[in-house]
C-alpha positions as CSV (number, residue, x, y, z in Angstrom):
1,X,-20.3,49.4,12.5
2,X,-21.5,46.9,15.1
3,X,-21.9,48.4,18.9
4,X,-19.8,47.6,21.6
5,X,-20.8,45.0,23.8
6,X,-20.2,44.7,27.7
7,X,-18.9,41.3,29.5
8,X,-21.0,39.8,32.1
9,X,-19.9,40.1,35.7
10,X,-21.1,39.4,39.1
11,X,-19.8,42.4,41.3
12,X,-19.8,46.0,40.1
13,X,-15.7,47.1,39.7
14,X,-15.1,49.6,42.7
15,X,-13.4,52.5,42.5
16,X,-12.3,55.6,40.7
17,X,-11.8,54.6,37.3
18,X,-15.4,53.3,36.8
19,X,-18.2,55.2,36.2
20,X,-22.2,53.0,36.7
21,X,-25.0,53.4,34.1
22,X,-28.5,52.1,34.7
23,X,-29.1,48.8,32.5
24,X,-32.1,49.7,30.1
25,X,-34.7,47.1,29.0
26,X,-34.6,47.8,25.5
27,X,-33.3,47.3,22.1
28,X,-29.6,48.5,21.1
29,X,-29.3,51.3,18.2
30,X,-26.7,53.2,16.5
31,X,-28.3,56.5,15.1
32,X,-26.4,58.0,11.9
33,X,-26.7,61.5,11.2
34,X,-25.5,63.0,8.2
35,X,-26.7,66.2,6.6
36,X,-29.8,66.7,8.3
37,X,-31.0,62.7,7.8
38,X,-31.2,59.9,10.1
39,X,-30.9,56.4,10.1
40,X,-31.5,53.5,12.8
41,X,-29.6,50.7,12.8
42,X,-30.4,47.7,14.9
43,X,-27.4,45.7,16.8
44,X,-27.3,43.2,13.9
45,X,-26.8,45.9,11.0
46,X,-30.4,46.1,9.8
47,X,-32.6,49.5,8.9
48,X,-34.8,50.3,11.9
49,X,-35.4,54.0,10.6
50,X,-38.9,53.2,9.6
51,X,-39.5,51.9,13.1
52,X,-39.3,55.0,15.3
53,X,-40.6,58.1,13.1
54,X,-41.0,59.6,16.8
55,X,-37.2,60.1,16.5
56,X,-37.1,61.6,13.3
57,X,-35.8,65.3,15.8
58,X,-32.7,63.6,16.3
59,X,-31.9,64.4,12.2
60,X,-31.1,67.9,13.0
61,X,-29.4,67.7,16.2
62,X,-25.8,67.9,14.6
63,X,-24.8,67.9,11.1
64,X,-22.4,64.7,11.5
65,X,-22.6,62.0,14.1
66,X,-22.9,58.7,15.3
67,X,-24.6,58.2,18.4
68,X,-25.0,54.9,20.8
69,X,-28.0,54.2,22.6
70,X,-31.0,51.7,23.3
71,X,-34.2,52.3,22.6
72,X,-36.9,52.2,25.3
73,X,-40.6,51.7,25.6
74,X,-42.2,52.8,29.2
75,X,-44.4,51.6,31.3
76,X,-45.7,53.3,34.7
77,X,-42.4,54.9,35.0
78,X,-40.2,51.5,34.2
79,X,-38.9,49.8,30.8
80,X,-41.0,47.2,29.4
81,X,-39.7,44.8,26.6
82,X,-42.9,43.7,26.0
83,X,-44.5,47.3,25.4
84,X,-41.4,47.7,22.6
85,X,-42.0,44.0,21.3
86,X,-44.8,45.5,19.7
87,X,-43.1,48.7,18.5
88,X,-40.4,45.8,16.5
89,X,-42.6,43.9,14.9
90,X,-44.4,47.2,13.4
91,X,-44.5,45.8,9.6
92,X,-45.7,49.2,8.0
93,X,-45.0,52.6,8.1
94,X,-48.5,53.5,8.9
95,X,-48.9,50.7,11.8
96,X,-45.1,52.4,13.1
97,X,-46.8,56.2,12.6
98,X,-49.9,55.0,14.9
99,X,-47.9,53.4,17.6
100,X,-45.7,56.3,17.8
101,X,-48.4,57.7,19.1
102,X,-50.1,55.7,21.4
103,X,-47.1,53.6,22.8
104,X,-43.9,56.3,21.7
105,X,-40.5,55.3,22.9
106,X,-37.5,56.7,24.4
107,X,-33.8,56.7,23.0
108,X,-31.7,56.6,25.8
109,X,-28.1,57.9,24.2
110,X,-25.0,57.1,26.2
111,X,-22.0,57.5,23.9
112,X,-21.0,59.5,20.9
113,X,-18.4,57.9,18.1
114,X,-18.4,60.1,15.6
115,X,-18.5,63.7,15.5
116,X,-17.9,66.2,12.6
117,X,-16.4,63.1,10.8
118,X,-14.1,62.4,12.9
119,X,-13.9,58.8,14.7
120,X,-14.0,59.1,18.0
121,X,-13.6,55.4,18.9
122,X,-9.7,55.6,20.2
123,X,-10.7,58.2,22.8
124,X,-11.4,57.5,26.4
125,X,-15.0,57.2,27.5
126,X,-14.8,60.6,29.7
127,X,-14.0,62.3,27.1
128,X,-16.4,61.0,24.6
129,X,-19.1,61.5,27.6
130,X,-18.0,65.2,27.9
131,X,-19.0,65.5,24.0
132,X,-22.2,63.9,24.5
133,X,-23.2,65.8,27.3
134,X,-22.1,69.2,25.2
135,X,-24.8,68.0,22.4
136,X,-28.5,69.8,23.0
137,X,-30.9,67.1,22.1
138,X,-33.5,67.9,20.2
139,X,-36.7,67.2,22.5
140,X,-37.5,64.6,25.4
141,X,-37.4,61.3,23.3
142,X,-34.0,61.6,23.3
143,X,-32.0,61.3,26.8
144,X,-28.8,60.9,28.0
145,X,-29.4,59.1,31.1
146,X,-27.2,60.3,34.1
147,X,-24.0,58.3,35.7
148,X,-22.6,57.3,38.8
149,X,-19.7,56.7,40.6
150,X,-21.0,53.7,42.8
151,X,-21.9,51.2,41.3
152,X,-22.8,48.9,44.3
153,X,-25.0,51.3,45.5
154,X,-26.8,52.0,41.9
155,X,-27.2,48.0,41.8
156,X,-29.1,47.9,44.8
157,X,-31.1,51.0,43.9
158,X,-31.7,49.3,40.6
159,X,-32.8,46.1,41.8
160,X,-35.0,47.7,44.6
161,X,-36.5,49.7,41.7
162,X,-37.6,46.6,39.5
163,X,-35.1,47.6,37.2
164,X,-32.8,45.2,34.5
165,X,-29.3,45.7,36.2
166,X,-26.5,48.4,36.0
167,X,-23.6,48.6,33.4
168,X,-19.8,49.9,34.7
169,X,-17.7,51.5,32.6
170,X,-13.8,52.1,33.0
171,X,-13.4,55.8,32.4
172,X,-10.2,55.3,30.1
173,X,-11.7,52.6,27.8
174,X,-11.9,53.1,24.0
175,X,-14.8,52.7,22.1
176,X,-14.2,49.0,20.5
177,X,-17.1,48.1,18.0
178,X,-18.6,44.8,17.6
179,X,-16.3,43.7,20.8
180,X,-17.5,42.1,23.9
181,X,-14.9,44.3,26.2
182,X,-14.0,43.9,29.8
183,X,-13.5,48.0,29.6
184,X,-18.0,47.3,30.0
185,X,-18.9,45.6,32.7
186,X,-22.8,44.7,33.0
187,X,-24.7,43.0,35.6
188,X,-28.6,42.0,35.3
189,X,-30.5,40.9,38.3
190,X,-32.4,38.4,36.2
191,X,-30.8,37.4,32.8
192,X,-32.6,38.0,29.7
193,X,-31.0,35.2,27.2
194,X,-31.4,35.3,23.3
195,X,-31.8,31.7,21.9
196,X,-32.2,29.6,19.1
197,X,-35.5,27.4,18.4
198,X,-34.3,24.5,17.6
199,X,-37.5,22.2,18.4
200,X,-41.2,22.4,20.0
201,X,-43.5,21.1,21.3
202,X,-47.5,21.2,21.2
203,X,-50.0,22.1,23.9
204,X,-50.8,19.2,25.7
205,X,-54.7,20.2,25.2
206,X,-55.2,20.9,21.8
207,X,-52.2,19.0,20.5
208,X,-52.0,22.4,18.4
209,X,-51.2,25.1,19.8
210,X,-46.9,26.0,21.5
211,X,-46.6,24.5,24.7
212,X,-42.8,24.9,24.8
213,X,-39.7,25.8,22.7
214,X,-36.7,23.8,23.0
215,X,-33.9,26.4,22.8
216,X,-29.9,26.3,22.2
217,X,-26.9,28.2,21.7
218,X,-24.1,27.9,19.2
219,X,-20.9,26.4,20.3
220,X,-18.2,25.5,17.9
221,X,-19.5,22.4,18.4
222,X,-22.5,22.5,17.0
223,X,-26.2,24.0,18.6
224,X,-26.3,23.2,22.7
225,X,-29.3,22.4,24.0
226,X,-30.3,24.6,27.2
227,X,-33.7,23.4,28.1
228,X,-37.3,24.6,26.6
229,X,-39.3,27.5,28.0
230,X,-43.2,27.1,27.8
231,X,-44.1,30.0,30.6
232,X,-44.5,33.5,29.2
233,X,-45.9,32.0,25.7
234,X,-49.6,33.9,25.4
235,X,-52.0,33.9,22.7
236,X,-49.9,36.5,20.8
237,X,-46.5,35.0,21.1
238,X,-48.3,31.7,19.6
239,X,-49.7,33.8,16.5
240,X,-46.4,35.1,16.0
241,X,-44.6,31.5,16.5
242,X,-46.5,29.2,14.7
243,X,-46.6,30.2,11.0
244,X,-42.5,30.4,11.3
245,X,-41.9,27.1,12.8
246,X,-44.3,25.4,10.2
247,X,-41.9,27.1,7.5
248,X,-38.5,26.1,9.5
249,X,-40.1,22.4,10.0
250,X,-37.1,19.6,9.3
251,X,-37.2,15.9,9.9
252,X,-34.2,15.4,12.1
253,X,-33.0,16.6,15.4
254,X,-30.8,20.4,14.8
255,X,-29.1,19.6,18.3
256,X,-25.2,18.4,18.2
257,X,-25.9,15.7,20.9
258,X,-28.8,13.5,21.9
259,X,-32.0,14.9,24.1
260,X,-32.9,13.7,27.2
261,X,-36.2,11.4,26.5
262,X,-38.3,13.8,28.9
263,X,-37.0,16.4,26.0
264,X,-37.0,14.4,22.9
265,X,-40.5,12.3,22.8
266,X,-43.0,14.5,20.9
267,X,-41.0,17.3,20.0
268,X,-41.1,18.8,16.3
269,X,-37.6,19.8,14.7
270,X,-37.0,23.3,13.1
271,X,-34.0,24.9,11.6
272,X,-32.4,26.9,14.5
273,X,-32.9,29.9,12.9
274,X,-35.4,31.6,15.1
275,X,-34.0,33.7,18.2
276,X,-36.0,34.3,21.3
277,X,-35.4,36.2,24.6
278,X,-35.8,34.5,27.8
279,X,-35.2,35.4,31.8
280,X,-33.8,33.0,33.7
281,X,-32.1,32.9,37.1
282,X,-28.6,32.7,37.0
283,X,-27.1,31.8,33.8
284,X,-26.1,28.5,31.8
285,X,-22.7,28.8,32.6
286,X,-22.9,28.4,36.2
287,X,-25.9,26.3,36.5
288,X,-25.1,22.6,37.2
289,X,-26.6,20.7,34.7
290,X,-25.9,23.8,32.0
291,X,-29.7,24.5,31.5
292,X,-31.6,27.7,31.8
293,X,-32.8,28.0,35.8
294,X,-36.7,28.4,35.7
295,X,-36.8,30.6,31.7
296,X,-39.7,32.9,31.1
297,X,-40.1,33.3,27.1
298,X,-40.2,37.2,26.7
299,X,-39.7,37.7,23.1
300,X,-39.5,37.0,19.6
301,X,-36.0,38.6,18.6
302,X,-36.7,39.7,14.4
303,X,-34.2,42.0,15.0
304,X,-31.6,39.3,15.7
305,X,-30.4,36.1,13.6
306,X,-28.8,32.8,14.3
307,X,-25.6,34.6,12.9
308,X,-25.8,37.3,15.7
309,X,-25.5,34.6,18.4
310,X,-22.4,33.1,16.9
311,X,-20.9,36.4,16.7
312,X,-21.9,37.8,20.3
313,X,-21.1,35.9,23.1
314,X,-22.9,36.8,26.6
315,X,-22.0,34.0,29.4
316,X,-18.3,33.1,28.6
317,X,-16.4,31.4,25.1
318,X,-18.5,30.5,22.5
319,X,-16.4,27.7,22.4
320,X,-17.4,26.5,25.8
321,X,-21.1,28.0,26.0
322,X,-22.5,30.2,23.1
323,X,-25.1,32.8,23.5
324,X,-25.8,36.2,24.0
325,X,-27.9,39.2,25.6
326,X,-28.7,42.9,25.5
């Protein structure tokens, strides 16, 4: 099962039938439980069990169950992606065992869809909060963050906070996997973007090193260019980079129509298969010239593949834009 997805929107919905979750700064999992084991699954299907040992408590809170949530990595009271970035790309179960402990997460749980083996996905959201809220969990890496029924209010409070954004939900709504629904509502106060790579280009110093990314997103037309990122790309983001754009290298161009020259001259082609997260004001499909408004790189998405971002669309129609979030 793929998790439900919610619909970008500019003004929280109003009224009764919504209920107003804060937006967390994280990474989406389901977490199976059957018979006393666990498993973690990322958004795009694969085994993140290994990942989190700190959650291994969650086994024995219920015999059968299927619980939604996004996994969170603190800092000074606040999310941080790049604080979880690390806790991703943990390739061991040793490196995941010590960073556990000295950088543990948080799985904030928001929606149950199976309980007891039974599917829970046709019933409203009330009533499959109600269950949620009935479960003990098992200690305090596990939370099921509180809701509210303003959501203009909670969008203010969030941004004055320094927080991602809020996500509304319509109290009737079914549970619709894999489905970007307008029954889920979200609103970030700066986008975060996932990407393809579909080019770079070196430092301008050492003619070595990343100096910028040229990024796109699928359409049915072929991969869109959106503009290239070069601010947020440290020292670590250019160890991780470097070694898989050398192995994606092509000769030609992956972008369906023609660079600008500013774009094009010195840039080195890879296989859009790479995806990236970026923040950028506004998004791509309101911005004039369709490119991403002043794009911070944040992360290197192994969680996520170029197949995700055909699948999940974030800022409108694939067919007209492409992309994705979350």
């Amino acid at each position: 099962m793929h998790p439900m997805l919610a619909t970008p929107t500019r003004q929280a919905p109003a009224g009764s039938g919504w209920a107003h979750e804060v937006k967390w700064d994280g990474m989406r999992l389901l977490a199976d439980l059957r018979g006393g084991r666990l498993h973690l699954r990322a958004r795009s299907g694969a085994d993140a069990t290994a990942r989190f040992p700190e959650l291994a408590g969650l086994a024995g809170l219920h015999p059968d169950a299927l619980l939604d949530g996004e996994v969170v990595a603190m800092r000074s009271g606040r999310p941080s992606f790049s604080r979880l970035i690390e806790r991703i790309h943990a390739r061991d179960a040793g490196a995941a065992r010590r960073l556990a402990q000295e950088n543990p997460v948080t799985f904030m749980c928001f929606d149950v869809v199976r309980l007891d083996r039974h599917n829970l996905c046709a019933m409203p959201w009330r009533d499959r909060r109600s269950l949620l809220e009935a479960l003990a969990m098992p200690d305090a890496r596990t939370v099921v963050p509180p809701v509210y029924p303003d959501g203009a209010t909670l969008l203010e409070a969030t941004r004055s906070q320094g927080l991602e954004g809020i996500v509304s939900k319509r109290l009737i709504s079914p549970y619709e996997p894999g489905r970007r629904s307008p029954n889920w509502r979200k609103i970030a106060h700066r986008p975060t973007i996932s990407a393809l790579v579909g080019g770079w280009r070196p430092e301008s110093t050492s003619g070595t090193g990343v100096g910028a990314l040229l990024l796109g997103l699928p359409t049915l037309g072929g991969l869109r260019f959106v503009g290239r990122v070069g601010s947020g790309l440290g020292a670590a983001a250019e160890r991780e980079l470097l070694p898989r754009l050398s192995a994606l290298e092509v000769d030609d161009s992956p972008f369906a129509a023609p660079l600008p020259v500013a774009d094009h001259c010195g840039s080195r082609w890879v296989r859009p298969e790479l995806v990236v997260d970026v923040r950028s004001l506004g998004d791509v499909g309101h911005n004039t010239d369709g490119r991403l408004r002043q794009p911070v790189f944040t992360a290197l998405r192994v969680d996520l593949s170029a197949t995700d971002l055909a699948d999940l669309t974030g800022f409108g129609d694939v067919s007209e834009l492409g992309g994705t979030d979350d």
